[in-house]
Biotite code that builds the C-alpha atoms (Angstrom):
import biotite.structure as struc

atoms = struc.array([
    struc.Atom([-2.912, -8.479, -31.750], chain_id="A", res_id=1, res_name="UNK", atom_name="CA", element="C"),
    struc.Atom([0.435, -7.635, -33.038], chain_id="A", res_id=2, res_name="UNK", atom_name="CA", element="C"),
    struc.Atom([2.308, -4.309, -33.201], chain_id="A", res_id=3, res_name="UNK", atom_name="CA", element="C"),
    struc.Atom([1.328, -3.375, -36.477], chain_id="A", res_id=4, res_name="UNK", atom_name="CA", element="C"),
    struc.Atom([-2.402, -4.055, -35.670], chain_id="A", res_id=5, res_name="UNK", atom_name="CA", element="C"),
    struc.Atom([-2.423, -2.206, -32.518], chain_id="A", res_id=6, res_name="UNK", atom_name="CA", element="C"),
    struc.Atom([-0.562, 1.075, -34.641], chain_id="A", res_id=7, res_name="UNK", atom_name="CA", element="C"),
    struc.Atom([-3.110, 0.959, -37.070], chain_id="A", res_id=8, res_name="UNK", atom_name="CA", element="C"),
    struc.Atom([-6.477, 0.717, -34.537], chain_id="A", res_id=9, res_name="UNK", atom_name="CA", element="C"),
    struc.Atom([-4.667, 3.392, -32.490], chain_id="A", res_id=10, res_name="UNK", atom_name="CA", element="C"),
    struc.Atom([-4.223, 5.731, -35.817], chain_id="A", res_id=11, res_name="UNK", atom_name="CA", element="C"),
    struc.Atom([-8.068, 5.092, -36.412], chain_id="A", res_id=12, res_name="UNK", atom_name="CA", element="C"),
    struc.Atom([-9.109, 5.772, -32.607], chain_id="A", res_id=13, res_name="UNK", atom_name="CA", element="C"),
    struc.Atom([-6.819, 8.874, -32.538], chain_id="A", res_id=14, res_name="UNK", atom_name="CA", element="C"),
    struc.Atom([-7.566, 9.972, -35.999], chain_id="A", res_id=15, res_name="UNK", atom_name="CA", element="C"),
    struc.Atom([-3.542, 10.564, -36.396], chain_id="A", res_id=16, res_name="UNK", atom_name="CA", element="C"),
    struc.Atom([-1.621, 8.534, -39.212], chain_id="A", res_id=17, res_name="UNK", atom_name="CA", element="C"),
    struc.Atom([-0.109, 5.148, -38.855], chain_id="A", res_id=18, res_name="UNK", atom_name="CA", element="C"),
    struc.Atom([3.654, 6.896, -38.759], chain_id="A", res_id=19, res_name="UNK", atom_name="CA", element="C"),
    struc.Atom([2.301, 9.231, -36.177], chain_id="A", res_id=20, res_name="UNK", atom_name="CA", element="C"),
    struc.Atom([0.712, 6.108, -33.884], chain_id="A", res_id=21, res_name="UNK", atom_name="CA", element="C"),
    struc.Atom([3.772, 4.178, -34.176], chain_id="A", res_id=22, res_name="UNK", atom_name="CA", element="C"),
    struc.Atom([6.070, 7.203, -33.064], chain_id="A", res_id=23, res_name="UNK", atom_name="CA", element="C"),
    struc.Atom([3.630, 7.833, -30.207], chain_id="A", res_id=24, res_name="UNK", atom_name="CA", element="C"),
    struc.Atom([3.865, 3.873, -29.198], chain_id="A", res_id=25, res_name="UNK", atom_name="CA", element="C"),
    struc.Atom([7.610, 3.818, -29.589], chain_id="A", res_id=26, res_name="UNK", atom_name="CA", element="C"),
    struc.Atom([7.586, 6.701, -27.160], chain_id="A", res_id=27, res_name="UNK", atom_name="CA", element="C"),
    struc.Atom([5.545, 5.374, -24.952], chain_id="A", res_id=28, res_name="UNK", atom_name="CA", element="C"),
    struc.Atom([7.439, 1.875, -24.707], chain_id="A", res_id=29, res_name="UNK", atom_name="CA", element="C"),
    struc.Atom([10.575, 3.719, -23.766], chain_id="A", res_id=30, res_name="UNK", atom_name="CA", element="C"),
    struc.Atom([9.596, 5.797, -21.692], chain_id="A", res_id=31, res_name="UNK", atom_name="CA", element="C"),
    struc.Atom([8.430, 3.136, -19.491], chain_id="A", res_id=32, res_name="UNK", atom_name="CA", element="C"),
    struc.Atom([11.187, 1.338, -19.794], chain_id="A", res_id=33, res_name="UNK", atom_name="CA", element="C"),
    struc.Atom([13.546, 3.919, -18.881], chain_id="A", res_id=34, res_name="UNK", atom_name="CA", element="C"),
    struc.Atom([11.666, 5.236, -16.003], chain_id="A", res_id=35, res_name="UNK", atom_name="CA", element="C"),
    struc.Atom([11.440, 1.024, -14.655], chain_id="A", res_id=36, res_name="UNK", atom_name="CA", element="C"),
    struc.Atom([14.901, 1.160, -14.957], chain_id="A", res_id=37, res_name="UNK", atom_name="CA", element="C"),
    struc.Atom([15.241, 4.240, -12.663], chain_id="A", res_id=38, res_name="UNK", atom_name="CA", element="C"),
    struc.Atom([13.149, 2.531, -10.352], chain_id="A", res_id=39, res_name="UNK", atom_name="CA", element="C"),
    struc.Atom([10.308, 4.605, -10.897], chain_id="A", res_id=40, res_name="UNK", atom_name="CA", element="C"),
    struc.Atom([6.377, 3.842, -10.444], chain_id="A", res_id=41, res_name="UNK", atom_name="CA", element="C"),
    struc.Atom([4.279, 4.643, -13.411], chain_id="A", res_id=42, res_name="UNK", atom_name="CA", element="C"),
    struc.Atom([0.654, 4.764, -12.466], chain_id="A", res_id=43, res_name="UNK", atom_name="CA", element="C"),
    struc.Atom([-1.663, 5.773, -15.332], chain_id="A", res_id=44, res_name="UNK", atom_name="CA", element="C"),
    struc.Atom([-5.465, 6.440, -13.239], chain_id="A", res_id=45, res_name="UNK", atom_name="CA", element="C"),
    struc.Atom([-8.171, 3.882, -14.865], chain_id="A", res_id=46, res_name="UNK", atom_name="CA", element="C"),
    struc.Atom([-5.777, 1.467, -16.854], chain_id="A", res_id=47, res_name="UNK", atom_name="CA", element="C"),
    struc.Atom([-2.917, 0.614, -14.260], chain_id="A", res_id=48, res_name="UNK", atom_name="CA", element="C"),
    struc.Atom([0.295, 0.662, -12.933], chain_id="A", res_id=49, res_name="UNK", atom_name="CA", element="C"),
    struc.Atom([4.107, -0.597, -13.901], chain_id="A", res_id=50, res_name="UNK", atom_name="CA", element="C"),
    struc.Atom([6.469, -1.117, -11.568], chain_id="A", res_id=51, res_name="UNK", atom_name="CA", element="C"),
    struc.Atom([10.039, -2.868, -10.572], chain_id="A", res_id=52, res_name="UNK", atom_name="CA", element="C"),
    struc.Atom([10.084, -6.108, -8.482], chain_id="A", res_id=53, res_name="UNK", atom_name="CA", element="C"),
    struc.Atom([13.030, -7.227, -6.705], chain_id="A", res_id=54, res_name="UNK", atom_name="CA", element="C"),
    struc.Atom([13.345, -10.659, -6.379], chain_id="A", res_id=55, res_name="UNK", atom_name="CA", element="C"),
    struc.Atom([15.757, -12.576, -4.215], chain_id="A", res_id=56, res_name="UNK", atom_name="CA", element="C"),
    struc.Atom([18.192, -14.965, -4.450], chain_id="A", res_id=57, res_name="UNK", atom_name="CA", element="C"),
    struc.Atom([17.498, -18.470, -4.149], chain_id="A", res_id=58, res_name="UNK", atom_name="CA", element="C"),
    struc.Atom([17.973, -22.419, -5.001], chain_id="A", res_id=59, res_name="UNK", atom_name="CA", element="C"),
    struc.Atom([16.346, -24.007, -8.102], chain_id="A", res_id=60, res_name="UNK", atom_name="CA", element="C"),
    struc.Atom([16.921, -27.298, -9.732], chain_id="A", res_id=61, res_name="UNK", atom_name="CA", element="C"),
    struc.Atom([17.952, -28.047, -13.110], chain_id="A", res_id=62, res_name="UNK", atom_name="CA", element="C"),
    struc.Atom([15.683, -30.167, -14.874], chain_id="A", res_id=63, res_name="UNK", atom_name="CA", element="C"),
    struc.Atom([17.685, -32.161, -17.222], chain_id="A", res_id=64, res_name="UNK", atom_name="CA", element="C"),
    struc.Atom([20.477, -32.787, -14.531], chain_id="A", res_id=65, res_name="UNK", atom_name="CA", element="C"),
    struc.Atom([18.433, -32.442, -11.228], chain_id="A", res_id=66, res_name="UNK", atom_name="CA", element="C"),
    struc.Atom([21.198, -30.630, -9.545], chain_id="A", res_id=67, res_name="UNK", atom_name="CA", element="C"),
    struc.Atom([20.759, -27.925, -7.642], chain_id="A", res_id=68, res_name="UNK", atom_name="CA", element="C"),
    struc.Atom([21.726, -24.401, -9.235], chain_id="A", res_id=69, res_name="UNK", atom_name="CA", element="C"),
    struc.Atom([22.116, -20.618, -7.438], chain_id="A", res_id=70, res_name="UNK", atom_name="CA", element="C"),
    struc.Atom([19.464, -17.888, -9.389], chain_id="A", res_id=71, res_name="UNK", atom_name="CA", element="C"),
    struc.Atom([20.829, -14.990, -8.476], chain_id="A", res_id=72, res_name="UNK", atom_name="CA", element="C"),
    struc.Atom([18.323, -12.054, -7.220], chain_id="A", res_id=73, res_name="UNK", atom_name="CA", element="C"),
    struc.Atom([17.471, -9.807, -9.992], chain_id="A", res_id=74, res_name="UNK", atom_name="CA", element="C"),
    struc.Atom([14.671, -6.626, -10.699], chain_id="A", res_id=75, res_name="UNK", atom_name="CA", element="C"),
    struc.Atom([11.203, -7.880, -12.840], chain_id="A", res_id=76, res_name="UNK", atom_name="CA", element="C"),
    struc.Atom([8.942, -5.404, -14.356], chain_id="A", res_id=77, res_name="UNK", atom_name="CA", element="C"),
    struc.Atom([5.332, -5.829, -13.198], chain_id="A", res_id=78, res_name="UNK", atom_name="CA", element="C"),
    struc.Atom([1.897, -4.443, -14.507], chain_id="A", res_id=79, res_name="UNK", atom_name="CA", element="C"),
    struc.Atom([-0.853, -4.516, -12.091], chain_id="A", res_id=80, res_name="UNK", atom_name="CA", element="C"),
    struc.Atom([-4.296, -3.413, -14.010], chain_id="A", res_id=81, res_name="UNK", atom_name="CA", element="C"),
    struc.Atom([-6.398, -0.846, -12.654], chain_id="A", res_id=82, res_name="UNK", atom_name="CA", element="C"),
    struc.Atom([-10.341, -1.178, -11.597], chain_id="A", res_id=83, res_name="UNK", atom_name="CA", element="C"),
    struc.Atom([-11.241, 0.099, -15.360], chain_id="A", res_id=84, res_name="UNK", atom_name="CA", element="C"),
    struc.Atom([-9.189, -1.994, -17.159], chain_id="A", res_id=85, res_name="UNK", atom_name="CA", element="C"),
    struc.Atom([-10.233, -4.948, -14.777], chain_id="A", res_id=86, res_name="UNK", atom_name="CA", element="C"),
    struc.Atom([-14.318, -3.765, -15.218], chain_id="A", res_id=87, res_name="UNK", atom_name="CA", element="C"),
    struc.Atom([-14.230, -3.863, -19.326], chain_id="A", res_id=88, res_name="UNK", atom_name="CA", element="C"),
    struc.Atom([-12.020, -7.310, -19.298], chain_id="A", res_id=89, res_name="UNK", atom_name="CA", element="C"),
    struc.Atom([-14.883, -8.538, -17.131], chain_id="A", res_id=90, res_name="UNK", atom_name="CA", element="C"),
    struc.Atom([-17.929, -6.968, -18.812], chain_id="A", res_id=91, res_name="UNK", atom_name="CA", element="C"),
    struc.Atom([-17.681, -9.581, -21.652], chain_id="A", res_id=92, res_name="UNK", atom_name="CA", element="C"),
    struc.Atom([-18.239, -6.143, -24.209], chain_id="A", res_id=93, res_name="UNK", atom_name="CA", element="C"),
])
């Protein structure tokens, strides 16, 4: 599913208008990303949570030249789902 499929199945569900749906997804995406970039948690009950990894400095290999190269540490957004989310993935539904 693409963005413009998922703005019009959420203007269906919400009974809003596609312009309204994508304003409301658009919102939505930045908020989160502003809020990661705070270092804030967002936990949303039933579907799941988004959050900022650290992760550390270390020694990886080039492939093409096999030498070994410094990756320096940097911050990853994560998404771990919630039980719901987790129960209708599973349900096969």
């Amino acid at each position: 599913m693409n963005k413009a499929e998922l703005v019009a199945v959420m203007s269906d569900k919400a009974g809003i208008t596609k312009k309204q749906a994508e304003i409301a997804l658009k919102a939505f995406t930045e908020t989160v990303g502003v809020e990661l970039k705070k270092g804030q948690k967002i936990q949303l009950v039933g579907f799941g949570t988004f959050e900022v990894v650290k992760r550390a400095a270390r020694t990886g290999r080039n492939p093409q030249t096999g030498k070994d190269m410094k990756i320096p540490a940097s911050k990853a957004p994560k998404f771990k789902p919630g039980k719901a989310l987790k129960d209708i993935v599973n349900s096969g539904k």
